[in-house]
N, C-alpha and C positions, 0 to 999 in steps of 0.2 A: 504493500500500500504506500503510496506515494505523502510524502511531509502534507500536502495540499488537502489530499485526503483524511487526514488523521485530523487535519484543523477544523475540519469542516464538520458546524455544528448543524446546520440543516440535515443532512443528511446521516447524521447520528442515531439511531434508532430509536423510540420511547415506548417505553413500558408504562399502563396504566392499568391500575387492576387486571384482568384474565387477557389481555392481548399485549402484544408488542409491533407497534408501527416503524417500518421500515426507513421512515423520515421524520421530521416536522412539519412539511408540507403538510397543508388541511383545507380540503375544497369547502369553502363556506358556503351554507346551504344559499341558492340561486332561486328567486322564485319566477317559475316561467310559465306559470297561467295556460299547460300543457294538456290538463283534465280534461273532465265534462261533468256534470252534477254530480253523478257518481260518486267521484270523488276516489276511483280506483286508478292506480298507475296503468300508464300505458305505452307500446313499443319504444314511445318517442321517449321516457325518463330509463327506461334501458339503456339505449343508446348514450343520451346526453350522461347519464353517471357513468353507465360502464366505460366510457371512453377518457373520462376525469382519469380510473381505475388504470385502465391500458398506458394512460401516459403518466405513471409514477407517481399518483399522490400518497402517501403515508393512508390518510384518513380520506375518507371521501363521505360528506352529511349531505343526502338525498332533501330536498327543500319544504320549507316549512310545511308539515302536514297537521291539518284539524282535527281538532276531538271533538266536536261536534259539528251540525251542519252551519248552524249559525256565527261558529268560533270559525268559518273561515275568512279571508278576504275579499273573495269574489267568489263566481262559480265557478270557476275552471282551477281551482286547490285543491290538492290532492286530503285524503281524506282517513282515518284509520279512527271511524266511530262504529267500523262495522266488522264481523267476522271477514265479512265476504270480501273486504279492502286487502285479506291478507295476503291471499296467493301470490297476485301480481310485484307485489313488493317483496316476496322471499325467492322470487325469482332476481329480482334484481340484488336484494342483499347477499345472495349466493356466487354471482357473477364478478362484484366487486371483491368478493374474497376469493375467490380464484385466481382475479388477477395479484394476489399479495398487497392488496389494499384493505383498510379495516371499514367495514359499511358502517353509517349511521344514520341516523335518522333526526330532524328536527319536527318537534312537536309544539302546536300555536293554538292559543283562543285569541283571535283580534278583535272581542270586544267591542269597544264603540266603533274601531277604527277597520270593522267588518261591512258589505253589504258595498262594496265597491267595485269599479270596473278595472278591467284589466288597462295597463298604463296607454298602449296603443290606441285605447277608446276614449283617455281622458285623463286614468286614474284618480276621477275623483269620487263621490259619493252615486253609486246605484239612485236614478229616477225613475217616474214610469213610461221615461221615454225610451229606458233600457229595453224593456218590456219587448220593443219589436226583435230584438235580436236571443229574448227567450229568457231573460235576466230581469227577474223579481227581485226587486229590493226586500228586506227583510229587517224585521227587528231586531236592534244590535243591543248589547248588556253593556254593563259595568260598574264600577264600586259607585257612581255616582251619577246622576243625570246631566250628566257637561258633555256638551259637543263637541268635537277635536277640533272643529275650525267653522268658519263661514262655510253656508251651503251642506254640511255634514247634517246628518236628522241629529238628534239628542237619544241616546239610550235611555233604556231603562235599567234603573235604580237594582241593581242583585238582590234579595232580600236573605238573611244569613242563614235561611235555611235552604236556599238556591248554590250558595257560595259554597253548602258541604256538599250538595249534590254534580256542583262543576267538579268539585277535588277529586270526586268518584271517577269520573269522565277523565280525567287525565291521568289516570294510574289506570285503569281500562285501556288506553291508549295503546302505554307505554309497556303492559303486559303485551299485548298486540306485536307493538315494536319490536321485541325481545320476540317472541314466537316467529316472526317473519327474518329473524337471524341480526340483526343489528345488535351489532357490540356497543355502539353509544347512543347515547338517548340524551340529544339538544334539546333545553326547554328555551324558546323563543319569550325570553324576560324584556327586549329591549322595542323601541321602535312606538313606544303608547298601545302596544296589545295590552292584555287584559290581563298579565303578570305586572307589567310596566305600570300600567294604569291603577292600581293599589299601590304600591308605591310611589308615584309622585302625587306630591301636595297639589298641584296642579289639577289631579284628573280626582284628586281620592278629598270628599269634604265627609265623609261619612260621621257620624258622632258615636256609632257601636262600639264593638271591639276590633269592628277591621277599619279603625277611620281613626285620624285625631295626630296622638304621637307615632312616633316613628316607628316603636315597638308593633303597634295597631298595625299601622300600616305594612309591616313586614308578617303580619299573620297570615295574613291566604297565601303569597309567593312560600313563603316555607312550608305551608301544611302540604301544599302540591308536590313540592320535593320531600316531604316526609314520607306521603302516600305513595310517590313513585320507587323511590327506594326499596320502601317496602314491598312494593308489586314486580322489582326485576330480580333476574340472578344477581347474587354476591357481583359477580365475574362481570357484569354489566356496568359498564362506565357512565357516570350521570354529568352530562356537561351543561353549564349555563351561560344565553348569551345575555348582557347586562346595557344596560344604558348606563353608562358610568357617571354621567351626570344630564342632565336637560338640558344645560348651556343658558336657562329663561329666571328671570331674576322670579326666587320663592319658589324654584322648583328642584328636583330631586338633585342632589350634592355628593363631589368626589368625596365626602367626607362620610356622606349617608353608605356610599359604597361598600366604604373598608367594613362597616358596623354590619352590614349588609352580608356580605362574604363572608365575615369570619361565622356568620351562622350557616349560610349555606355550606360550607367547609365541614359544621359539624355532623353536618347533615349526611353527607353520604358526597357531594357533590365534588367530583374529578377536577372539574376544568371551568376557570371562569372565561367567557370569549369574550374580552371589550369592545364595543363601539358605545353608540353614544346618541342621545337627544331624540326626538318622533314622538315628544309627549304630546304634543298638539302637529294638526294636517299641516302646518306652514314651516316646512324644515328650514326656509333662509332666517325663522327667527331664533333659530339656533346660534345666534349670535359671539358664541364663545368658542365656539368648536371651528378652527378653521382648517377647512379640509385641502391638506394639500399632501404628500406625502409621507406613505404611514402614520399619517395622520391623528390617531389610534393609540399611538407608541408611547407618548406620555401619560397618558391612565393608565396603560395594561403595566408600565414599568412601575407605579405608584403604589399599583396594588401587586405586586409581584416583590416590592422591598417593604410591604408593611404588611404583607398575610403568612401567616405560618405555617407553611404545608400548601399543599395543591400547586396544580399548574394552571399557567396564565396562556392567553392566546391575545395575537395583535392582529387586528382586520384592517384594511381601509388603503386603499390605492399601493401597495405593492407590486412591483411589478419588473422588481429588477432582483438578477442570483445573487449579487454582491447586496445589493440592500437587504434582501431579506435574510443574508448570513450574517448583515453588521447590527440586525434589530436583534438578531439571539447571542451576535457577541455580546454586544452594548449593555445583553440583561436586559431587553425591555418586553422582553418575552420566550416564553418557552417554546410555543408553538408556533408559527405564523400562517393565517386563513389567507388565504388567494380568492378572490371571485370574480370577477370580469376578465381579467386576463388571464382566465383559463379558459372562458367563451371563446378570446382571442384565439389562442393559442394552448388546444386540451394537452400538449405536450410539453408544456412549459419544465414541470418535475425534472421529465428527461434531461430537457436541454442546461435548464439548470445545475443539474449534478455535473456536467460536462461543461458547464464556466468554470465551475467551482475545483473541479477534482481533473478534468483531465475528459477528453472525448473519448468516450466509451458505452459498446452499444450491449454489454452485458447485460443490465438491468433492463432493458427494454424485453417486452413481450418477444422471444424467441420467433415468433411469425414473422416479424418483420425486423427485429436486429439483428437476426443472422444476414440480412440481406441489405441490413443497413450498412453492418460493416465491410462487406465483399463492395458496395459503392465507394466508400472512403478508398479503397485502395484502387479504383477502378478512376476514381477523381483525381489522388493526386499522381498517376501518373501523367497524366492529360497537362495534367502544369504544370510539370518537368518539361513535357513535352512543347511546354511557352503555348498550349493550344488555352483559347477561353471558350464560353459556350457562343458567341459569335463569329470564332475563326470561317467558320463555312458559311457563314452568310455574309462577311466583310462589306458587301458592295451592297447589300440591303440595310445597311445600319441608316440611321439620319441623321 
């Protein structure tokens, strides 16, 4: 193994409870509005994961799926409120560990922030002009009757004997999840969903015991990860994605965070994944959070040097091998989530390991690396040879 190799913490293997991933690479769950009411997977989340899987991700989290119908986004979200949701997704959880990638799965109630169209139709709030294209608006929940923005309907109020029967509903899920072969089980905490949404002060005025102080306000998010715990194998890895703060002055805080995690940590919970802000539909008034490159990296590093135990994850516009080895040098995380520029580019892992370590078609799927490698040698003769791939057309160039 090469000095380059040995430094190289990307591509280090990590052990978390009952698996060991091949990298730190972590496809962050993509929501791609790919369904149909249903709510079951179908050819098209095969391919779109299994190919994350083929091109070298460590972890591969199949995208926000509901527990119930109402806990989705839109209509076309994928769904696991049903027996019959299983099949399809233990086909694909089987495929991506084939390829030596670990499957997971994220699990969502979007709450108020439910009952919407997919982005290419507007992404704002379901009307009943949807209506012609087969898409009913529906009543959306939450800790409180507050609207997430202009034009959003107003939910309705949970009432605390609703809030024990959601908790039901998501350890139902996550049993689900575990049975369809998924080693992790993402709970979608951030973005103003309906984990999110009892935690910040912003969405949660409740006066019970899920409203008020902070304690209150962190009772339903933990009882959800109590129940889930309780509902998977030991061996089963529980990871949370977080709003690490709301960026909105009087709304949820890096501070709430830390207080925030270290109970989730008691809990059973593996992996916090930072991003940040979507307590309300208007993300430019995210004011504090500026998104520019790994953008992310100062939360997940804040809470990775003030929690004791578990592993931290960094999301948010990476998209370079060298960057993403100096966010796990630097300590500002353990893991790092990829998700656009794996749409770009589903081989990114590969090529990556090969900025990093050295070009080498070992680790690629044998189908196509054996015939990767026999190319390189078939390339650089040709450039010894002073030929480029224009030599033969010279006189058609422009």
């Amino acid at each position: 193994m090469s000095e380059s190799a040995q430094a190289s913490l990307l591509f280090t293997p990590l052990t978390c409870r009952g698996f060991t991933a091949p990298n730190r690479v972590m496809v962050s769950p993509m929501q791609q509005y790919a369904s149909d009411d249903s709510g079951r997977a179908s050819d098209f989340h095969l391919v779109q994961l299994g190919r994350f899987a083929m091109g070298g991700a460590g972890m591969v989290i199949a995208e926000a799926t509901a527990i119930e119908p109402i806990g989705r986004m839109s209509h076309m979200d994928l769904g696991l409120w049903s027996d019959e949701q299983v099949a399809p997704l233990t086909r694909i959880a089987a495929f991506i560990a084939s390829q030596g990638s670990i499957p997971g799965i994220q699990l969502v109630h979007a709450g108020r922030k439910g009952s919407m169209q997919a982005p290419w139709d507007g992404m704002g709030p379901l009307t009943e002009a949807d209506t012609a294209r087969g898409e009913e608006p529906w009543e959306t929940i939450g800790p409180s009757a507050i609207s997430p923005g202009s034009g959003w309907s107003v939910p309705r109020e949970m009432t605390a004997a609703e809030i024990v029967q959601n908790v039901a509903l998501w350890a139902a899920a996550a049993r689900r999840a575990a049975q369809a072969g998924f080693r992790i089980i993402d709970l979608h905490g951030a973005h103003g969903y309906l984990l999110h949404a009892f935690l910040s002060p912003i969405s949660n005025h409740r006066t019970d015991a899920y409203g008020g102080s902070l304690k209150n306000r962190m009772r339903y998010p933990l009882e959800v990860v109590s129940a889930i715990r309780a509902a998977i194998p030991d061996d089963c890895a529980l990871f949370y994605r977080l709003s690490v703060l709301d960026g909105i002055e009087g709304g949820w805080t890096e501070d709430d965070s830390l207080v925030f995690c270290r109970e989730l940590l008691a809990r059973g919970v593996d992996l916090i994944d930072c991003s940040s802000g979507g307590a309300i539909s208007d993300r430019s008034s995210d004011v504090r959070v500026r998104r520019g490159y790994a953008f992310h990296a100062p939360y997940s590093r804040k809470l990775r040097q003030n929690l004791d135990g578990g592993l931290v994850a960094t999301v948010g516009l990476i998209v370079d091998p060298h960057q993403a080895e100096a966010v796990l040098q630097a300590g500002d995380a353990d893991v790092v989530a990829i998700g656009r520029e794996l749409l770009e580019d589903p081989n990114w892992p590969h090529h990556a390991r090969s900025a990093l370590n050295g070009e080498s078609y070992d680790d690629w799927p044998q189908e196509s690396g054996w015939w990767l490698d026999k190319r390189v040698g078939a390339l650089r003769k040709l450039k010894e040879a002073g030929e480029t791939p224009m030599t033969r057309y010279e006189t058609l160039a422009p």
